[in-house]
C-alpha positions, 0 to 999 in steps of 0.5 A: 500500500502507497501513502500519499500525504496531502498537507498545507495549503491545496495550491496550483503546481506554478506556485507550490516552489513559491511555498517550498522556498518559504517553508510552508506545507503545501500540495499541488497536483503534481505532488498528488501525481507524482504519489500515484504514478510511484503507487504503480497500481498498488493501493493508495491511502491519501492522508489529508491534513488541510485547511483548503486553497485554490479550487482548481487545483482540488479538482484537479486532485479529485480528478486524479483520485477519482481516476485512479484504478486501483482501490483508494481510501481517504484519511481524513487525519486533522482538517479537510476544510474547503477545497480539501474536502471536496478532493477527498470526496474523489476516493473509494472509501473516505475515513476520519479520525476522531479527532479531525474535521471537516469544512464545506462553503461557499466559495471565495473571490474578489472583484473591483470596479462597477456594480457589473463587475461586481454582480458578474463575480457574485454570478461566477461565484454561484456557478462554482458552489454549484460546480462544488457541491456536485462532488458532495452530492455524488458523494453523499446522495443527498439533493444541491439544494441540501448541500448548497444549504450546507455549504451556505451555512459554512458547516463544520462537521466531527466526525460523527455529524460528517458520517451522519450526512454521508461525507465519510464512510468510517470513523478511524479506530471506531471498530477498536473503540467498540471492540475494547471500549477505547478512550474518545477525542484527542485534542486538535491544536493545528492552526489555519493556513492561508494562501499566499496573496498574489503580492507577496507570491510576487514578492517572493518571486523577485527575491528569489530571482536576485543574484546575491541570494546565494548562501543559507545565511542570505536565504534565511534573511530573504525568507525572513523579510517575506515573512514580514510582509505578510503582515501588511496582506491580505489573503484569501 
């Protein structure tokens, strides 16, 4: 069996040596490719530990795990928030432990200039939940309409309310819990990621780009100087 680890920030694959070069965790589709092409047709265990990012880079991760031809599970291990819940939706067989989570809304954009542009955005925006939701609808059998209201409320879900609706297929160790009466919930300390504004991504792509970035001692301190950016940015 091959493990495939789907971690940080769900990102496009132009941008994820932007996070590598910074140190933050983050998966592309070519990471996820990558995982499945060294599988070789052996089963895949796709460990998931995000907070969710740009949304078609999580298509495309469905639509390789969903492609994929030999048995797939999904290991929800701490949070599949966002774009990373609905890529889970792409496995076999979807497992959560006990101590993770589960996210769905709406999805995010932005718009500048007149009331057209603004409305063309919102109607875009609508047009992507749709697209979403069909995942999770798929998934769960339940209707667009109840799923679309789920996303609207921005629903969190253990892993009970996420077996429950038909998101997962099974609780991590929950046979072991009935078989030996085991202890419940560990606690969850991750943090949230974010995706890097587009600013800074070109920030970074500019210092990275300098000649005299050229030894560890250089890089730390261009690394650090990014870092401080972020605390005049926005994000997504």
């Amino acid at each position: 069996m091959k493990e495939v680890r789907i971690e940080g920030a769900i990102v496009p694959d132009e941008d994820k040596w932007i996070y590598d070069w910074l140190g933050y965790d983050a998966t592309c589709p070519g990471d996820v490719r990558k995982g499945i092409d060294e599988a070789a047709g052996d089963t895949i265990t796709f460990a998931i530990n995000s907070p969710g990012g740009e949304i078609s880079a999580g298509s495309e991760i469905w639509y390789l795990i969903n492609g994929y031809g030999s048995e797939t599970t999904a290991d929800i291990v701490g949070y599949a928030c966002s774009a990373a819940s609905y890529l889970a939706m792409g496995a076999d067989r979807i497992r959560m432990a006990p101590s993770a989570l589960m996210m769905i809304h709406p999805v995010s954009g932005s718009a500048n200039g007149n009331h057209n542009a603004l409305e063309k955005e919102a109607g875009v925006l609508r047009i992507a939940d749709k697209a979403i939701s069909n995942t999770y609808r798929i998934r769960t059998g339940k209707s667009s309409e109840e799923i679309l209201k789920l996303m609207e409320a921005e629903t969190w879900m253990d892993c009970e309310k996420a077996k429950e609706l038909g998101f997962i297929d099974e609780i991590i160790g929950e046979e072991k819990e009935q078989n030996t009466g085991a202890a419940g919930m560990m606690p969850l300390y991750n943090g949230f990621g974010a995706l890097l504004d587009e600013s800074v991504k070109e920030k970074v792509r500019n210092a990275a780009g300098r000649p005299q970035i050229c030894d560890d001692t250089v890089l730390v301190q261009s690394r650090l100087n990014i870092l401080k950016m972020r605390r005049n940015e926005d994000y997504v």
